[in-house]
C-alpha positions in Angstrom: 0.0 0.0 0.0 0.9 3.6 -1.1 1.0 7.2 0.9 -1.1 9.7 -1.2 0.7 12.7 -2.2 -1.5 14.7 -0.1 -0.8 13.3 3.1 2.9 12.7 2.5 3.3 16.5 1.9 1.1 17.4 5.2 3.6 14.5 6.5 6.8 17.7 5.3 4.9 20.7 6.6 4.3 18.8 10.2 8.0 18.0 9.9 8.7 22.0 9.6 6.5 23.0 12.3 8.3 20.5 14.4 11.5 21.6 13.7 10.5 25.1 13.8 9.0 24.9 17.5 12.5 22.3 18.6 14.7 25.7 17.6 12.8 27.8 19.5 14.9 30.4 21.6 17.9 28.9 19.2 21.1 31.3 18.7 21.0 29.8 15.2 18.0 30.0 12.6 17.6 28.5 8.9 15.4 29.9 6.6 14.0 27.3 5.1 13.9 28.5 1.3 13.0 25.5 -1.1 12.2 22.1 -0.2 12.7 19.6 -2.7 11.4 16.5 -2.8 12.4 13.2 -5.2 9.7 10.6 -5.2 9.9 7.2 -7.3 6.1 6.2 -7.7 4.3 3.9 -9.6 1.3 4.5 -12.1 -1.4 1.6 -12.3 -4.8 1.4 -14.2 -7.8 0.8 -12.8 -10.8 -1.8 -14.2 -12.8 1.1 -14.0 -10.5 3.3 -16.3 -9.1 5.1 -13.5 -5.7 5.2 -12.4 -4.0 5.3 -9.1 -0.3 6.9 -8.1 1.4 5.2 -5.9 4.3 6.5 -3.6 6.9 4.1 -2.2 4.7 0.9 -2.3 6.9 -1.6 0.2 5.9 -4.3 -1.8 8.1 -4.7 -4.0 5.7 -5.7 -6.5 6.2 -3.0 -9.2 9.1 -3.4 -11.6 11.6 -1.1 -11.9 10.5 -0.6 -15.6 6.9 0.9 -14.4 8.8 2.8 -11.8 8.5 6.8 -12.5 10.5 9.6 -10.7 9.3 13.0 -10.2 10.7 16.1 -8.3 8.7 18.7 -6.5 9.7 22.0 -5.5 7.9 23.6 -2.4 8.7 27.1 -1.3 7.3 27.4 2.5 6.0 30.2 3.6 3.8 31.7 6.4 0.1 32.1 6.7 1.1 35.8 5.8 3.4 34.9 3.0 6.9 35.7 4.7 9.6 33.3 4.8 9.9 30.1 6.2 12.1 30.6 9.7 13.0 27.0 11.5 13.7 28.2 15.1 11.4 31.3 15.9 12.5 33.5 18.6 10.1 34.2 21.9 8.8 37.0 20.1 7.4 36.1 16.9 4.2 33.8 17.0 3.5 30.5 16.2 1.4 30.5 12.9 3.7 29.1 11.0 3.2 27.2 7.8 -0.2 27.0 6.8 
């Protein structure tokens, strides 16, 4: 069974947050400016004529021929479209990514 692009991204932005509220009160900050992400998935047809994408099915049961890789590029941002801090000082809030 595959993770659905949707919830592997959410799975990144919680990872952010995370590390954004761990460096809090940090000397050192990172501004996170692209995230990049390389995903090998899979592309089978349905009965139906659908067809379902599948990220790093543990199966094993696709061959490397039907394999696919694609690259996303995410720029994070805050809810007010600023840049992407990981370790926020005491004074700015916690909106974070949205």
């Amino acid at each position: 069974m595959g993770v659905e692009l949707r919830e592997f991204v959410n799975h990144i932005r919680q990872q952010l947050l995370d590390a954004r509220q761990d460096g809090r009160n940090s000397e050192m900050r990172f501004n996170v400016a692209e995230v990049t992400l390389e995903l090998q998935v899979a592309v089978t047809k349905g009965g139906a004529g659908g067809f379902e994408v599948v990220f790093g099915s543990a199966k094993g049961e696709y061959s490397q021929e039907t394999l696919q890789k694609i690259q996303l590029k995410l720029t994070p941002e805050t809810r007010d479209g600023g840049p992407t801090l990981i370790a926020a000082d005491e004074t700015e809030d916690d909106e974070g990514i949205s």
